[in-house]
N, C-alpha and C positions, 0 to 999 in steps of 0.2 A: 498110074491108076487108069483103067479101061473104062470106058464109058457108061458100064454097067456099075460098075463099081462108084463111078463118080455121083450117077441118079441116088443109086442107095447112101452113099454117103451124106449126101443132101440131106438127103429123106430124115433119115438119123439125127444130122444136126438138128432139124425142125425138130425131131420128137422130142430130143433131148430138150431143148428152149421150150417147150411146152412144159417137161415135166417140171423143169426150173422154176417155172411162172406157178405152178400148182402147188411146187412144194413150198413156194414162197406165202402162198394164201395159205398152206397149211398150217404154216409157223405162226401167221399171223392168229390162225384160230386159235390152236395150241396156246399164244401166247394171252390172248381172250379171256380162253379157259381155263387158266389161273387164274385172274380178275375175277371171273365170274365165281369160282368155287371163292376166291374168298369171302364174295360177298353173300353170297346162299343164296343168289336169285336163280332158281330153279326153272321157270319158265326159259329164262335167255338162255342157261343149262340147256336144254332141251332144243332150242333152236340152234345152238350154237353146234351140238354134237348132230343134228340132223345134216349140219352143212359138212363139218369135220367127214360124215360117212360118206359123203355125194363127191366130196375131195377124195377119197380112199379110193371111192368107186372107179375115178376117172383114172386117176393113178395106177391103179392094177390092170388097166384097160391100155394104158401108153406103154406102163412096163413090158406089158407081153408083146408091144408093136415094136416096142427097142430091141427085146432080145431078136423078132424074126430080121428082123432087118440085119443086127450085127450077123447073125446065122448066115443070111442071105449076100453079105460082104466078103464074110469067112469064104464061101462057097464061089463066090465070080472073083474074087484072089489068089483061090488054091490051098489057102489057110487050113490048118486040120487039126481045129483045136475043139474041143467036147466041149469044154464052156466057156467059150468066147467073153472076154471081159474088154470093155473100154480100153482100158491100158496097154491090152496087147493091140489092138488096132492103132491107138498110137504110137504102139516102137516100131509096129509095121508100118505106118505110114508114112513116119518120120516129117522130116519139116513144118513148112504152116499148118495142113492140115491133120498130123500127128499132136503139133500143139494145142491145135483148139478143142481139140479130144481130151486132150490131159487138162485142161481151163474147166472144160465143162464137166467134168469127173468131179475135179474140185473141186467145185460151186456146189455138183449136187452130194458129195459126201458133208461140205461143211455145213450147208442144209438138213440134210440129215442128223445129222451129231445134234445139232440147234433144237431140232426137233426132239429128239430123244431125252436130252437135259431138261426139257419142257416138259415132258409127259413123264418124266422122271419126279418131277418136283410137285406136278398134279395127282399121282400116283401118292405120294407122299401125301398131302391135304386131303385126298379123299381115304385112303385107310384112318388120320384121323380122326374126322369127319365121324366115321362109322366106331371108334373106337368110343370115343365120342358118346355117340346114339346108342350104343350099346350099354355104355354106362347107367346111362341113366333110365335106360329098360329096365337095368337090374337093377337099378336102387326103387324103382317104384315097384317094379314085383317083390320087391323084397318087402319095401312097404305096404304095401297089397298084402303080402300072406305072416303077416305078423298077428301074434296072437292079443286081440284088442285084451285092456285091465278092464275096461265096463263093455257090457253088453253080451255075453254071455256066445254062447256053441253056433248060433245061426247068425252071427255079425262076424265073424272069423270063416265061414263057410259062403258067407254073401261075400267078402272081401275078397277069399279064393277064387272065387267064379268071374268076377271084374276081373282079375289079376289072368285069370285065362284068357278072356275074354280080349284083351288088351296085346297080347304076346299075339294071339293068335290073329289080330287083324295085321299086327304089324310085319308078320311071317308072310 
């Protein structure tokens, strides 16, 4: 490995132990936000997802530093591969430094998965959730436009306009 090649290699490792530490806070949130959806506290909802996106942000910010970097490794090695992935840097590198490429792959794919099964299972609680609220939209519109036995043509007409009235704030 040439000198150039060595800096960027560095380089890389740092970003890589960066995204690690990021995805780690991400899981942590992720895993939060299960807790929090089940408990319906919407406020901490709210703070919790403002931090989850400020995670996103940083993360798409180190990704696009990883891919220049591997590009820029490809490029001072001779490499001539359109889309450079970790793994090939590791069989190119081979030895120590090819291992701890293939280490850090693995942390951030198992990271990932972790992640996904989380927001899998959050995904799942909040379509509930909404099926849920949905329910019982409809059962009260439904009770809203039911035709009253007393009170005659303008208590069934007042009951419809509530019942609009209702639907349409909650749209």
């Amino acid at each position: 490995m040439n000198s150039e090649s060595s800096k960027l290699y560095n380089a890389l490792k740092n970003n890589i132990h960066q995204m690690i530490k990021m995805y780690r806070e991400l899981l942590e949130v992720v895993r939060k936000e299960k807790e929090i959806l089940i408990s319906a506290d919407l406020p901490s909802l709210d703070e919790n997802n403002k931090r989850k996106e400020s995670l996103l942000f940083k993360l798409r910010q180190l990704e696009g530093e990883r891919i220049k970097l591997v590009e820029d490794i490809c490029k001072s090695e001779g490499l001539n591969k359109e889309e450079p992935r970790l793994l090939d840097l590791a069989i190119h590198f081979r030895g120590e430094e090819g291992d701890k490429l293939r280490n850090l792959h693995s942390v951030l794919v198992l990271l990932l998965n972790r992640i996904k099964n989380f927001n899998d299972q959050n995904e799942s609680l909040v379509r509930a959730a909404l099926e849920s609220v949905n329910g019982a939209m409809n059962s009260i519109k439904q009770t809203l436009s039911q035709k009253p036995v007393y009170g005659g043509k303008k208590s069934a007409e007042k009951k419809q306009e509530i019942g609009a009235q209702i639907m349409s704030k909650q749209v």
